[in-house]
N, C-alpha and C positions, 0 to 999 in steps of 0.2 A: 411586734414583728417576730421576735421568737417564738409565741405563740402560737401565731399561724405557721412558724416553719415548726413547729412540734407535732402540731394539729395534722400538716400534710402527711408528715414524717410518717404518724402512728395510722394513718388512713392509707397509706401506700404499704405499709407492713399489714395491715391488717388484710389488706387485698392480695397482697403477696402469699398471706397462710392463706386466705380462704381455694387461693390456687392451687396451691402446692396440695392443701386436701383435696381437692376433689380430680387433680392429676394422680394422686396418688391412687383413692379408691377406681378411677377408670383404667390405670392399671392394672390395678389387682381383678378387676373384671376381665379385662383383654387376657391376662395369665390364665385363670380358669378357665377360658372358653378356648384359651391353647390347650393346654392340659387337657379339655373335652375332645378336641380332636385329635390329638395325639391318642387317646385312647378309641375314638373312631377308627381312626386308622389301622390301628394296632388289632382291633376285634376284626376289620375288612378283610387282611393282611392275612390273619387265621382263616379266616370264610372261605379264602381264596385257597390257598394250599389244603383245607378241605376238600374243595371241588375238583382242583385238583389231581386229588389222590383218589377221590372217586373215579375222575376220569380215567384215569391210569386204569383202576380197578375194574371198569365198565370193558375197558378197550382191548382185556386179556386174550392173545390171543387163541389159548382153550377154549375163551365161552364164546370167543366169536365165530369160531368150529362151530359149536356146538348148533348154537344158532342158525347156521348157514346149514347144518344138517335137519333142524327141524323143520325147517320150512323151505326145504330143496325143493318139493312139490311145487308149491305157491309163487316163490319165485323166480323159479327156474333158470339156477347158480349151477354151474358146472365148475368143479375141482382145480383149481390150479397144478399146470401139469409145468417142466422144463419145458420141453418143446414146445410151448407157447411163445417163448420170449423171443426176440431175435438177435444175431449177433452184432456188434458195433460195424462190421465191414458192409453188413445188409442196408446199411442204413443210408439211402439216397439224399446227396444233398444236390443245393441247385446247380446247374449249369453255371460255368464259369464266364459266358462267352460275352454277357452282357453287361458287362463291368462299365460301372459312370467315370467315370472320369473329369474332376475338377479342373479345367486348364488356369480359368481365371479367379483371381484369390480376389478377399470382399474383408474389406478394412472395416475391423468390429471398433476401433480406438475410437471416441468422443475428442479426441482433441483435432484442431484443425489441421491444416498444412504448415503453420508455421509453428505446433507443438506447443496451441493453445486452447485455453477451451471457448468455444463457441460464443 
């Protein structure tokens, strides 16, 4: 009887290491391929605040003068003047006259009349 309770003893541990190896190395796999995308990220993160700051750079607004002068011809941009814009007083809003009016109010509560649910 000790025998077999040795026998299990030393087949439950030995099933126990072969676990614990191969949990260990699937972590060490899952770690690397974090670390692979933390460093994904990290190169994106750069990409981006490149594109960025080309943007920025593209959107100057000298070369976008400039531009708007070379091809005045072709697409027939006229200059931004003041007197384009208009004042906040110019500015019509609706008629006031048609105003809704909710008289009767609309119970959004899910609970019943007696302050239950349904």
């Amino acid at each position: 009887m000790k025998t077999l309770l040795y026998m299990m003893t030393s087949l439950v541990v030995l099933g126990l290491a072969f676990w614990a190896y191969r949990e260990n190395y699937t972590t060490q796999q899952v770690l690397k391929d974090t670390r692979s995308l933390h460093r994904q990220i990290a190169t994106e993160q750069a990409r981006i605040a490149v594109l960025r700051a080309e943007w920025a750079y593209l959107n100057r607004p000298d070369r976008l003068q400039e531009l708007a002068d070379l091809n005045f011809d072709r697409l027939s941009l006229l200059p931004l003047r003041p007197e384009q814009f208009g004042r906040v007083d110019e500015v019509s809003y609706p008629p006031t006259d048609d105003v809704i009016e909710f008289t009767n109010g609309v119970e959004v509560s899910s609970f019943g009349a007696e302050g239950q649910l349904p």
